[in-house]
C-alpha positions as CSV (number, residue, x, y, z in Angstrom):
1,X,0.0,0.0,0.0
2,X,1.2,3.6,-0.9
3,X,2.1,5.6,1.8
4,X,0.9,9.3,1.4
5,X,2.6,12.0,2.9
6,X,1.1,15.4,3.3
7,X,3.4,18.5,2.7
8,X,2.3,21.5,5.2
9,X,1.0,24.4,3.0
10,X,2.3,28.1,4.3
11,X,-0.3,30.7,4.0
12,X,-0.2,34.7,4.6
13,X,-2.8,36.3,5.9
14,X,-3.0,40.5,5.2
15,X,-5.0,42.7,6.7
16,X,-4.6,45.6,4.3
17,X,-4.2,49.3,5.8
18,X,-2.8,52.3,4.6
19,X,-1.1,53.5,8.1
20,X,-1.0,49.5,9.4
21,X,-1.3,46.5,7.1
22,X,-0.9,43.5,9.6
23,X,0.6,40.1,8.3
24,X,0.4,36.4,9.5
25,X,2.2,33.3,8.6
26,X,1.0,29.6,9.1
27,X,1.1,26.5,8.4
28,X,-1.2,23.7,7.7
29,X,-0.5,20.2,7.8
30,X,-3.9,17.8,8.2
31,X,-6.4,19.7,10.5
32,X,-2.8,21.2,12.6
33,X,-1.8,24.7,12.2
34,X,1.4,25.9,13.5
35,X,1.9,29.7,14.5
36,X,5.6,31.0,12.1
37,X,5.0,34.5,12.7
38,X,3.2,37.8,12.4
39,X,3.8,41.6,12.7
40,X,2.7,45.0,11.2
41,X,4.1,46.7,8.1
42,X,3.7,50.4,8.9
43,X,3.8,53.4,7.0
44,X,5.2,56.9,7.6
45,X,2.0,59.4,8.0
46,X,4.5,62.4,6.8
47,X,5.4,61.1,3.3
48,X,3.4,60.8,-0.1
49,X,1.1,58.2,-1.1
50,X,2.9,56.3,-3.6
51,X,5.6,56.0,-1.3
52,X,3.5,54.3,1.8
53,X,2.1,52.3,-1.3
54,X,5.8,51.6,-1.9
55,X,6.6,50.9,2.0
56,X,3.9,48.4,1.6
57,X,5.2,46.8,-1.5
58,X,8.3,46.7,-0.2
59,X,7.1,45.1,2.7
60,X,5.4,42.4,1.5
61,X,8.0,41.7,-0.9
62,X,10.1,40.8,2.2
63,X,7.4,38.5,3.7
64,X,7.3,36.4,0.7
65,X,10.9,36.3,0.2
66,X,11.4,35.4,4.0
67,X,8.6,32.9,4.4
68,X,7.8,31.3,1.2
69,X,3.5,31.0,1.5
70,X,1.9,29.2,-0.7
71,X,-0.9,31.0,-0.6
72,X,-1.8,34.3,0.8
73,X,-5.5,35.8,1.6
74,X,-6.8,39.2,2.4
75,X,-9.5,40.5,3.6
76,X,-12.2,42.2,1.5
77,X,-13.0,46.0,2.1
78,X,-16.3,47.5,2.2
79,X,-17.4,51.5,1.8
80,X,-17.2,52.7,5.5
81,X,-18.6,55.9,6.7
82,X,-15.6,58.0,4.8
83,X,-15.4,57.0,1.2
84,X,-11.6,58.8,1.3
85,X,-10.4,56.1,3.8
86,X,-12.4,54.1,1.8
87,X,-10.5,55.2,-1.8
88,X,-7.3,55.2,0.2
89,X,-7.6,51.5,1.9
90,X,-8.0,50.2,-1.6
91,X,-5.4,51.3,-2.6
92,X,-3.5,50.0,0.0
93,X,-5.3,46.4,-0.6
94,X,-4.8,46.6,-4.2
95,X,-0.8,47.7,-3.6
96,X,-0.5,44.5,-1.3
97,X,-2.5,42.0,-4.0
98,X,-0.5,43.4,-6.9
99,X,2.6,42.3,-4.9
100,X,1.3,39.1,-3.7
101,X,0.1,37.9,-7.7
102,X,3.4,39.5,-9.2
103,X,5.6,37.3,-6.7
104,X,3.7,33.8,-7.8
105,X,1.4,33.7,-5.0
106,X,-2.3,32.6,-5.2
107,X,-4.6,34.9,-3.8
108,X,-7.8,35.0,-1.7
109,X,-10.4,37.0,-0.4
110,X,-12.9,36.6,2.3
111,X,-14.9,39.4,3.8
112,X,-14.6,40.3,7.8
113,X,-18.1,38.9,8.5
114,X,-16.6,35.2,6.7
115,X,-13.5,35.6,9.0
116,X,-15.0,36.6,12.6
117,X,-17.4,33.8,11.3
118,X,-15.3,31.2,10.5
119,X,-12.2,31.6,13.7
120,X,-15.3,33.2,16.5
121,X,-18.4,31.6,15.4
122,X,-20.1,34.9,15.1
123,X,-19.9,37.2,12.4
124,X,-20.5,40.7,14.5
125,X,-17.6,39.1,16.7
126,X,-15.3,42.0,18.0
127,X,-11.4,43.0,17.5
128,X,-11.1,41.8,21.6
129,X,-12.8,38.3,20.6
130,X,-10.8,37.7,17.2
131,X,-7.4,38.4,19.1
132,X,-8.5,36.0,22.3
133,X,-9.3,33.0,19.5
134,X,-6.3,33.6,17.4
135,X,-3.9,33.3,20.5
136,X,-6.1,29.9,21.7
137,X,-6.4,28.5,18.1
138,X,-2.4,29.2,17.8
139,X,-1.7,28.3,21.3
140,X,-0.1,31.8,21.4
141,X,1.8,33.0,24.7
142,X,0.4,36.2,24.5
143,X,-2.6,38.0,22.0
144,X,-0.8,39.4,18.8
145,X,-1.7,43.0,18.6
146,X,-5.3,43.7,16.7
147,X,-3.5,43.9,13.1
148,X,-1.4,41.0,13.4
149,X,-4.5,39.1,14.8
150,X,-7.3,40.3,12.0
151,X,-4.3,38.7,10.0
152,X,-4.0,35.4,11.5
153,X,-7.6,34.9,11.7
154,X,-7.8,36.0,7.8
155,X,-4.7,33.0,7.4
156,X,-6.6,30.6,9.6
157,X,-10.2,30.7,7.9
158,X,-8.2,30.2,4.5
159,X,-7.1,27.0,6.1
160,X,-10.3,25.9,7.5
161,X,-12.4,26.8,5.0
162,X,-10.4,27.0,1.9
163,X,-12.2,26.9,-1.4
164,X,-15.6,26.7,0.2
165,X,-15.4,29.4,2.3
166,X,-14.3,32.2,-0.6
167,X,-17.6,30.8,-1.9
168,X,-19.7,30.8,0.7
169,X,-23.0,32.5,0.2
170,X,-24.1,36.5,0.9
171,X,-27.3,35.9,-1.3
172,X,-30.0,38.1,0.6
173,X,-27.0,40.0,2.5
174,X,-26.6,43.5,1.9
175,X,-23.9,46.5,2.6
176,X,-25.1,49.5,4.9
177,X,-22.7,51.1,7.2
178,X,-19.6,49.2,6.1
179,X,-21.1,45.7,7.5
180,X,-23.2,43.3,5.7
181,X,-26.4,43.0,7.1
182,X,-29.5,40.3,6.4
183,X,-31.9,42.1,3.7
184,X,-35.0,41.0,2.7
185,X,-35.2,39.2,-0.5
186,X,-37.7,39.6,-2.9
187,X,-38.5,37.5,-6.1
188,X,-39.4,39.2,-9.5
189,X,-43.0,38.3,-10.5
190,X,-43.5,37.3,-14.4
191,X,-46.6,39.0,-15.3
């Protein structure tokens, strides 16, 4: 009888930010995932915005040269209350994906309500709640700080979930606020 051997997949988790983008590194092998590392890539306030965009690149650039993921995933950004931090995160988001696709990597993206859901168990879960799962789901000695965290917990639903979750249905969900809400559906009547 063949013996099969599993190889332990490396993912990156970013949680994309113009001032803070938090990272995470994991790996899975079977149902285990093992803590590598985590941390913040942080930009200076006082310079231009292609060059935090750069700082970004740059960082990330790093991460994959250092760690090696297989697979990275980010979260998904929704209109806020300010559409310039909104125009301004993108760009952040879209900096960090272009770096993640131009260095080989396969990219995902899962909303926050699919993460809190998926590491919590609740959707509306808060920053506090995300951090105390990460560190028991990593068997972390302390709580990463609240960007490396919204990381991990992006890295670990990718590794839960995978495929499905990237899939998983918002039919009859809505945006309002910045947060995806339960709307009411309605069917179009032929006639």
């Amino acid at each position: 009888m063949p013996s099969t051997t599993l190889s332990p997949i490396r993912i990156l988790g970013i949680d994309p930010g113009l001032r803070v983008t938090g990272f995470g590194v994991i790996e899975k092998l079977g149902n285990r995932l093992t803590y590598i590392a985590s941390g913040c890539i942080r930009t200076d306030a006082t310079t231009s915005l292609p060059a935090r965009l750069g700082t970004i690149n740059t960082g990330i650039n790093q991460l994959l040269k250092k760690y090696e993921p297989d697979q990275a995933v980010i979260e998904i950004v929704f209109v806020n209350v300010n559409p310039q931090s909104t125009l301004l995160l993108g760009q952040a988001r879209g900096a960090a994906i272009t770096t993640l696709v131009a260095g080989g990597v396969e990219v995902a993206e899962y909303t926050a309500l699919q993460v809190k859901q998926a590491v919590v168990g609740n959707g509306h879960a808060d920053k506090t709640q995300v951090q105390h799962m990460v560190r028991r789901l990593l068997s972390l000695p302390g709580e990463p700080s609240p960007d490396a965290a919204d990381a991990l917990a992006c890295a670990i639903a990718h590794a839960h979930g995978g495929q499905g979750l990237g899939s998983m249905s918002t039919k009859g969900f809505r945006i309002r606020n910045g947060r995806m809400i339960l709307g009411k559906l309605s069917e179009a009547k032929n006639g």
